[in-house]
N, C-alpha and C positions, 0 to 999 in steps of 0.2 A: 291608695295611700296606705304605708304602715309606720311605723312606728319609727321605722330606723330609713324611709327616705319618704318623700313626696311626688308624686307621678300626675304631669298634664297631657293630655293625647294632645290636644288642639292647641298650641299654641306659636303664631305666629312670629318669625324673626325682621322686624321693621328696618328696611336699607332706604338707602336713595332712589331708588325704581319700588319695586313689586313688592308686595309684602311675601317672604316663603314661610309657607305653612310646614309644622314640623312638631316635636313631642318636647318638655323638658322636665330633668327630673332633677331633683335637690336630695340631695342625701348628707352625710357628716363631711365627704370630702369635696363638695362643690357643688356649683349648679351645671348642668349638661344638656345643650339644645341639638336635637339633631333631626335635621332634614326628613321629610317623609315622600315618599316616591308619587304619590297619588297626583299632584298637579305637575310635576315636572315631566311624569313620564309621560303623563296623557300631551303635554303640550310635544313634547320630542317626535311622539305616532305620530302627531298631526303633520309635522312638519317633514317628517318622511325619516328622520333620522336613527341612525340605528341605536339598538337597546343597554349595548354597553355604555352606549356615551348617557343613557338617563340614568343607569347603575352607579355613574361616577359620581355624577351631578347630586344622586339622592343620599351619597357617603359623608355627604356633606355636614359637620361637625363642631359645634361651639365650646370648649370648656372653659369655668372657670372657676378657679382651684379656690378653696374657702380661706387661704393665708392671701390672697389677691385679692380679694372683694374689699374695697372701703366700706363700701355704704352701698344699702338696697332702698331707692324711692321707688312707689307707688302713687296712681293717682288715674282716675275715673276719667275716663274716654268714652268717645261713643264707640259702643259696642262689647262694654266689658273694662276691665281694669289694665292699666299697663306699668308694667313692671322695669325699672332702669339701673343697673347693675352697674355700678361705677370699679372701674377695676383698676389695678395700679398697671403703670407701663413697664412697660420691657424695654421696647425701643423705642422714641421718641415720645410722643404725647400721649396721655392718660386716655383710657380709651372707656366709651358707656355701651353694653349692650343692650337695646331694647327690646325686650318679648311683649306682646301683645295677644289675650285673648282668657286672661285670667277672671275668672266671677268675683263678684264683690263678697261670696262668701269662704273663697279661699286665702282670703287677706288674713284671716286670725289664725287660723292653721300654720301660714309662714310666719307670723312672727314669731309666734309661742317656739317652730322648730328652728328660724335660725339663732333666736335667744338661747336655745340651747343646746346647740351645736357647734356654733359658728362664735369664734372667741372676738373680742369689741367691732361687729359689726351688728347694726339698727337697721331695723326697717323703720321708716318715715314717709307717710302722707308727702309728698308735693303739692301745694297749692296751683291749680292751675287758671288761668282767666279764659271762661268760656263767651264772654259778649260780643269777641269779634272786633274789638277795636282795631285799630293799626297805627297807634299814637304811641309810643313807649319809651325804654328806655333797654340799653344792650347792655349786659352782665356778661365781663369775659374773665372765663377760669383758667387754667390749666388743662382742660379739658374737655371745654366746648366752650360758646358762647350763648346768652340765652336771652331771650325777648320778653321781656316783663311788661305788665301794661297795669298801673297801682300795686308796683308792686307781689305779682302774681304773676308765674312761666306764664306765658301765651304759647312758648314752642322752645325748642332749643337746638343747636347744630353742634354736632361730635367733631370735634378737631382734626380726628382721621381723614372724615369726609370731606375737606373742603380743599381745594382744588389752588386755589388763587384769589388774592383780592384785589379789586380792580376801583381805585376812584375814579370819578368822573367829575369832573370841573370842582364845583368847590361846596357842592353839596352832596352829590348822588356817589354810594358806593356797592357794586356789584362784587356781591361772592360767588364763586366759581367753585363746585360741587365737581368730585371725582364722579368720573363714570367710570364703573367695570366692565369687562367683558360680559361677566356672569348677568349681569341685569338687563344687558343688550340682546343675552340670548333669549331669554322671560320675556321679555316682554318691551315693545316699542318707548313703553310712558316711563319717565324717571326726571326727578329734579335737576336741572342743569345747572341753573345758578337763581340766587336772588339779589334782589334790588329794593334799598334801604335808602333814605333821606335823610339827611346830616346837620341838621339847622349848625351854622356858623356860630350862635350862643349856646349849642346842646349842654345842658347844665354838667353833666358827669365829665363829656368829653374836648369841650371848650377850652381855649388856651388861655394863659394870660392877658394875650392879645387878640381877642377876634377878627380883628383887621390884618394881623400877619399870615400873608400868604406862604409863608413857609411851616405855619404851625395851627392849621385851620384844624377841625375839630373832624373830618371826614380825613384826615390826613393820619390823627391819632389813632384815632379808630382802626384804620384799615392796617395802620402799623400793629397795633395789640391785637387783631384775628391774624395779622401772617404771623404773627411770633408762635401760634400753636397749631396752624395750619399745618399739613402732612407735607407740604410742599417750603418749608419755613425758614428762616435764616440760616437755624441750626443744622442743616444738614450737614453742612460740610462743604467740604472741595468736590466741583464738579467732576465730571469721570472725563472730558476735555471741551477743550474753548477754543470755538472760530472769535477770533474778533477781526472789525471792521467792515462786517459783511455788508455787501449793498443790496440793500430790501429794497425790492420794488414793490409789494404788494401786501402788507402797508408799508408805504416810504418813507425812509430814513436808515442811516447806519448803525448798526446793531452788533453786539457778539452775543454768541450762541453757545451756552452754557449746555455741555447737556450732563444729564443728574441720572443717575440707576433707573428711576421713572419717570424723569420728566425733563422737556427742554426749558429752560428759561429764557426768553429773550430779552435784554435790555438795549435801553440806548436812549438817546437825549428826548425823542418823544415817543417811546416803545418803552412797556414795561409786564410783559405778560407771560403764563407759564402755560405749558403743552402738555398732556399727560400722553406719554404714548399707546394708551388704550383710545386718545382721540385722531391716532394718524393712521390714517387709510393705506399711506402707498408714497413712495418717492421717485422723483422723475429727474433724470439728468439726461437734457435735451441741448446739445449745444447748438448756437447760433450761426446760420450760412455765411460763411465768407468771414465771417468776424474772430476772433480768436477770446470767446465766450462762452459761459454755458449758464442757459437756465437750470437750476434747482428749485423744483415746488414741491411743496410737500401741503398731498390732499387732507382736511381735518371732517373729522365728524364726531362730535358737534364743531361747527365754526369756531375760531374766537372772534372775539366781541374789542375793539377799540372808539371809543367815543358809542357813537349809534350806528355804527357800520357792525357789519359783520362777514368774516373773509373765511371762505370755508378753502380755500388754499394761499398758501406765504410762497411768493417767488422772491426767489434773490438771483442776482448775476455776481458770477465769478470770472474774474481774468483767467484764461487757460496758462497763463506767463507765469502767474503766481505758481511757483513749487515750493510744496511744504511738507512737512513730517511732522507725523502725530502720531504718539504712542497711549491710548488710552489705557488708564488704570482699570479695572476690576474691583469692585462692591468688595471690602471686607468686613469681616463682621466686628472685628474687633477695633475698627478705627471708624467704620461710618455709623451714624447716631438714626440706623432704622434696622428693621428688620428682613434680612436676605431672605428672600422667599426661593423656592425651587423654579418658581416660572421663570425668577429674576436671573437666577445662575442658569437655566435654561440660555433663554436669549443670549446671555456674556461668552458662552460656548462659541458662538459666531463671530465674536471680536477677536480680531488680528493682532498680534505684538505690536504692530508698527503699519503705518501707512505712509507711503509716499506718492507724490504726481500730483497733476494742478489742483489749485483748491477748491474748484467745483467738484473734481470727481473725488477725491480724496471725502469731502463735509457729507455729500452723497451715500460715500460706501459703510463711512462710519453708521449716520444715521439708522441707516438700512439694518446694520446690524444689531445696533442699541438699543431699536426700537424694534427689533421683529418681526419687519414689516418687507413685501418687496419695493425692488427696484426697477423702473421699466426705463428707456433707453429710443432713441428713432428707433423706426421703422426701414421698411425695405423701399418707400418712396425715393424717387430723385428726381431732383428737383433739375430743369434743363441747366439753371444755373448757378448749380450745386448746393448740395445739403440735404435735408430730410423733410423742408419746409418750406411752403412759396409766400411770399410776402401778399399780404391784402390788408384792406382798411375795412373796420366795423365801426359803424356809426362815425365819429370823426378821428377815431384813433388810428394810427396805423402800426401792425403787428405782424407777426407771422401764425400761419396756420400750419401745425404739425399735423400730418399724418401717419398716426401711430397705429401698431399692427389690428390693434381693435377699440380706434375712437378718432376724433377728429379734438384736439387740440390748442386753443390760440390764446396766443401769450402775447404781451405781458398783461396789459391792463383793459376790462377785465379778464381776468382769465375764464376760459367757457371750455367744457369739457363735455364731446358726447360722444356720448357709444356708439358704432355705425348698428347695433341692434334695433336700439332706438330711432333709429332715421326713420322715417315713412314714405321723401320722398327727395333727391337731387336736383335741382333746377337750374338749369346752367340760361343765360339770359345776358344780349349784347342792347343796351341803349343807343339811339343816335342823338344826332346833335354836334357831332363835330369830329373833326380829324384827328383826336385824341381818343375818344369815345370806342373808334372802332379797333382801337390798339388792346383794348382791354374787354372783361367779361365779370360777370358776377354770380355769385354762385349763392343759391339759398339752400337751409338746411330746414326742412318740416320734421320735427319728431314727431312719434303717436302718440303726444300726451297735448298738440293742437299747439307748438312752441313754435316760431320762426324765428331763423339765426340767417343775416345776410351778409356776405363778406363779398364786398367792390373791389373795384380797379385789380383786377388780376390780370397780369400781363397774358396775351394769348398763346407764348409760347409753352406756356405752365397748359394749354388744355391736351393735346395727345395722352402726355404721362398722366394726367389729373383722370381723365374718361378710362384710360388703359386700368389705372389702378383702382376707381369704383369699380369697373365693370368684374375684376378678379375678386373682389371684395363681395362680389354681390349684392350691392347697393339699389336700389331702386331708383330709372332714372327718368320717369315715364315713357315717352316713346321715342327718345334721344335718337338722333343717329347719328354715332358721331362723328363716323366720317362725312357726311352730310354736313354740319357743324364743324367741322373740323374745314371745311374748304373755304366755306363760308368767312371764319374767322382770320383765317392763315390767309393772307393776299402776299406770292410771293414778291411783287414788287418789293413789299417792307423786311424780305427776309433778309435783306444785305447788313450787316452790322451785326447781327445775331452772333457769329462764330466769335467777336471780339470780346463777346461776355466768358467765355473759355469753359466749358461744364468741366465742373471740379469732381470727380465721381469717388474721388477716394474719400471724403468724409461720409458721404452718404452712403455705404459701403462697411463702414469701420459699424462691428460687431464683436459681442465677447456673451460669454453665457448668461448676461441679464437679458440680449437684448431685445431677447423675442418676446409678447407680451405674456404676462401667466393666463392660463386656462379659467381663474377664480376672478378675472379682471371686472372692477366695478368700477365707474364713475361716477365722481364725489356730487356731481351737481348736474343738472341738464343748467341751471342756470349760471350766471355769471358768479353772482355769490360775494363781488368785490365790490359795488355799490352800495350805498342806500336806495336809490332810485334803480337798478338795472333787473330788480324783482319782477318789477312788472315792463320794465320796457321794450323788454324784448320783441313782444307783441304790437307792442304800440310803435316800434320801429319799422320792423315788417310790415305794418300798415301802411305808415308815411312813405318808404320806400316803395311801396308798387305803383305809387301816384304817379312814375318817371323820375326821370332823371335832368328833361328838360323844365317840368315846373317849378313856381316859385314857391318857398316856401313862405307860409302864413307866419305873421309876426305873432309870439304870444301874448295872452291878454295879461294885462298887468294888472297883478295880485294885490289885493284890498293888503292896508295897513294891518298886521298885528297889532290886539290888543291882549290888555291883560284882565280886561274886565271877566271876564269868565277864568278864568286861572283862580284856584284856592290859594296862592302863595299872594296874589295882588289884597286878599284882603286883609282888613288890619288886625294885627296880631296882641292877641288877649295878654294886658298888661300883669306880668310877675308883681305879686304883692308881697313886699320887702319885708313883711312880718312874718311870711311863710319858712317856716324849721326849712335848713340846708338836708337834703338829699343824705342821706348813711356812704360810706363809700367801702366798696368792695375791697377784699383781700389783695387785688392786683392795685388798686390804686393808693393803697395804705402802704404796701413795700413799694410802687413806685416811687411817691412823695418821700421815703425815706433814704431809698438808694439813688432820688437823682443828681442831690448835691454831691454825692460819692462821684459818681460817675461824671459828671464834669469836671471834678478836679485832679481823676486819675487820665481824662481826655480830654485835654482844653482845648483843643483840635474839632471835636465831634458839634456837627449842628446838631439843631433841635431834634431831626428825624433818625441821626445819628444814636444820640442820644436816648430816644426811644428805642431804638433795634437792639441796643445793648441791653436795655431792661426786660425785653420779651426775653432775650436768651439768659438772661441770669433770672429769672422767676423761670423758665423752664429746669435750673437745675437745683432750684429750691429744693430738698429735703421733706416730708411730711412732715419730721418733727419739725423740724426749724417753722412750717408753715402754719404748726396751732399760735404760735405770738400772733399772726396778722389775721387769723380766725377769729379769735380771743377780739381782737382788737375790732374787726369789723363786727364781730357779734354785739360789742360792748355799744359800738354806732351805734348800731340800729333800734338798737334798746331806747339809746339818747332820742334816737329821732323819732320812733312811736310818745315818747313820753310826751313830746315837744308838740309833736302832731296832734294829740289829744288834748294837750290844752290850745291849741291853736284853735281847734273846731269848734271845739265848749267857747272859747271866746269870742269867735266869730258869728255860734249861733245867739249866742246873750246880743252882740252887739246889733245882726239883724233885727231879734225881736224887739229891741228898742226902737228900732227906727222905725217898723213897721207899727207900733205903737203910737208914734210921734205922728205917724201917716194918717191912722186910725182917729187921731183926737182932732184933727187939722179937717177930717172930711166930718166930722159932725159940728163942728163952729161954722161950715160952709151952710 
């Protein structure tokens, strides 16, 4: 430390995954955190990676300029003190940086030097609530949201980071946390999203009407976090829109919005956003014989709809459908975020113009938008035609692609494995009947102990099917499959076969995606599309090797749900009507003021309407203009401690009476 700046070696920069450790210094013209090599590099050796790529990583740089700083809070953590940097925005929402790793006796040294450095900005104590409750109440700013629990931070979420918000039914609402690249390369752990309970009376966020399903109090909520979300109304016009696409996987029709980082999907029961740091890879796989194409697009992490979670979205497109789409370009001066070089990186890839049917067309765009590749059939063919033989899993029936390096079957679930992963092939014919022996089944064992069983496949699919593991290299234990091959094939039943006609030119058609990349990963050995197919997979491959010819056991029927053990069945501790009203935040003082405005400028707009206009007009709020509702919520809270304090004081006089009254009644006994 001197005189004209202040210097921390150890000081931690706190994200959504890993905390990085790094140095920061404060001087007259700002505070400055920058990366330090010692835990990046070491993780990069380990991983075998080379030394430029941790040189880049360790360049890694935070400023922030001392005319940008609002306010500096402080407040006592375990392990040291943390520092929270509120800084004004540039582009879109007001952003907080948090350092971690400061002593409690470098607290007085900052203030004395930003007091007099740093022209009207305060360092200030944050109260924080250390007991651990999880009963609260949510404070949403301009710039984050935060979890008070009496009145006291319990935590808080920076508006950059949050991803999506997601209600569920009419209490539960999950927020969706940005994942980075950079946090994925550090390290596996990192917050994906959270999940919050919405009581339908929540005092702050309650409607007029509790019982109106259109204005329920998890409904408000979720509207006032997307309004500062990085993902938020405000953005703008997307960069282009698929609509009416037919989702299979989750179902229902949708358009596909896609945004400089993120896809947005909406639709009558679909309402969720994509960041394309969570998309793996896209696949345009068209369908035998049919004038279709699957499009899926692998995610990691999954999204989350209801209590399901789908770590790939298939949709089908008519190949009939021809369309043109000219996607814009990120500009800086019309979109309301900030163009990053990665960002104009990926845009380099986008085409002026796209035409041909709308599966390959939604395909090529994505591919490019998103950064990501595109993989395409394989060199399989099918005897009667395509890239793919039809089979049934469990009671679904799909097709199973075989792609240049994985096995493939769509639509629902979808189940995706690397032929890496296989450990073993099992090709296997049931008897029982003169259907039975028309057909064969094929099981897949990976080395992770997973069983994947696809029936009824026609036997004319086994020559190609053995020719094409065996060039693969699959393992098939002691197969032979011309032995099997004769076994299966009875030429009596080969008459009719030539009337199916192999179509060999789709299964053929190739362009420079189609071969698969060298970096090829599979999103899931599991299905990923159920609730229940987590673990079924196993428990089917069990049931299935019992034959073909027994019966199945009827399930036992499941005892009645109750609610006796649930915390929401019990009865809920009555609000005493004498209790002072809650102080109301800065956001909800200018809502209550501009929402009569705004109904009468859109008498059009419903209730949720309504709301999405006020997140974006408190987004373009001014500071000054925002000390009136500062001013005013400060003047609350003032009302509400006074109110609070004589509430207690009257409350405990009124106890000690009664307990007195208690007192004189047990000594007359």
């Amino acid at each position: 430390m001197t005189e004209n700046k202040l210097e921390y070696l150890a000081i931690d920069l706190i994200t959504n995954g890993p905390k990085v450790p790094g140095a920061c210094v404060v001087d007259a013209t700002g505070v400055t955190w920058t990366a330090t090599t010692t835990s990046s590099s070491h993780s990069k050796k380990e991983n075998g990676e080379k030394e430029d790529q941790s040189r880049a990583a360790a360049s890694k740089k935070i400023v922030a300029p001392a005319t940008d700083i609002k306010e500096i809070n402080y407040s006592q953590v375990p392990g040291g003190v943390q520092v929270l940097l509120r800084v004004k925005p540039d582009k879109g929402s007001a952003k907080t940086i948090v350092l971690q790793g400061f002593r409690g006796a470098d607290v007085k040294p900052l203030k004395e030097f930003v007091a007099a450095q740093f022209e009207n900005v305060r360092v200030r104590q944050r109260e924080c609530q250390p007991n651990g409750r999880n009963w609260g109440d949510i404070v949403v700013s301009n710039s984050n949201f935060k979890f008070e629990v009496n009145e006291k931070c319990s935590f808080e979420v920076n508006a950059n980071a949050i991803a999506g918000v997601n209600p569920i039914g009419k209490n539960d609402l999950i927020v969706e946390m940005q994942q980075g690249k950079e946090n994925e390369k550090q390290s596996k752990d990192a917050l994906v999203e959270m999940a919050f309970y919405v009581p339908l009376t929540a005092e702050t966020w309650a409607g007029e009407d509790v019982d109106d399903a259109d204005d329920m109090a998890v409904q408000r909520l979720a509207t006032a976090i997307d309004a500062i979300a990085a993902t938020g109304p405000a953005l703008g016009e997307p960069v282009c829109a698929f609509e009416d696409a037919n989702l299979v996987v989750p179902r229902g029709k949708v358009t596909f919005a896609l945004h400089p980082n993120f896809v947005r999907v909406t639709g009558s029961a679909a309402d969720f956003k994509i960041n394309y740091t969570s998309v793996l890879r896209v696949y345009a796989l068209p369908k035998p014989n049919a004038h279709q194409t699957h499009v899926v697009v692998a995610l990691d992490p999954p999204i989350r709809k209801g209590q399901t979670f789908y770590s790939f979205i298939v949709t089908v497109f008519n190949d009939d459908d021809i369309i043109t789409v000219a996607p814009r370009k990120p500009n800086k001066e019309t979109d309301d975020i900030e163009i990053t070089g990665e960002m104009e990186e990926r845009f380099k890839a986008v085409e002026e113009e796209y035409t041909g049917a709308a599966g390959e067309v939604f395909a090529r765009v994505l591919k490019a938008v998103a950064g990501v590749k595109l993989t395409r059939q394989g060199t399989f063919v099918s005897p009667a035609g395509g890239a793919a033989i039809r089979v049934s899993h469990k009671a679904d029936v799909g097709l199973l692609y075989l792609l240049e390096r994985g096995f493939f079957y769509l639509p629902k679930p979808p189940i995706l494995v690397r032929y890496e992963d296989v450990s073993e092939c099992e090709f296997e014919r049931h008897g029982g009947g003169a259907g039975a022996s028309k057909t064969f089944d094929l099981t897949l064992t990976t080395k992770k102990g997973l069983s994947y069983q696809f029936h009824g496949i026609s036997r004319t699919e086994f020559q190609n099917l053995v020719n094409f593991l065996t060039a693969k290299g699959l393992p098939m234990g002691e197969v032979d499959a011309n032995a099997l091959a004769d076994r299966l094939i009875d030429e009596d039943d080969m008459a009719g076969i030539d009337d199916a006609g192999p179509d060999l030119e789709r299964g053929s058609d190739e362009d420079e995606d189609s071969e698969e990349d060298e970096d090829f990963k599979g999103a899931s050995d599991s299905d990923g599309g159920e609730p229940t197919d987590s673990s079924s997979s196993e428990s089917d491959s069990d049931s299935d090797s019992d034959g073909g010819g027994g019966k199945k056991k009827k399930p036992a029927k499941k005892k009645a749900k109750t609610n006796s053990g649930s915390p929401h069945a019990k009865k809920k501790k009555e609000k005493d009507p004498n209790a002072p009203k809650r102080p109301l935040s800065t956001y909800m003082i200018f809502s209550a003021e501009m929402r009569a405005k705004v109904k009468e400028e859109n008498p059009d707009f419903s209730i949720t309407d309504v709301a999405k206009e006020l997140g974006v007009r408190w987004k373009s709020v001014t500071d000054e203009e925002k000390v009136k509702y500062e001013e005013l919520a400060k003047k609350d809270k003032e009302r509400y401690e006074r109110e609070m304090e004589e509430y207690k004081k009257t409350k405990k006089e009124k106890g000690d009476e009664e307990m007195a009254d208690v007192a004189g009644e047990e000594e007359e006994d």
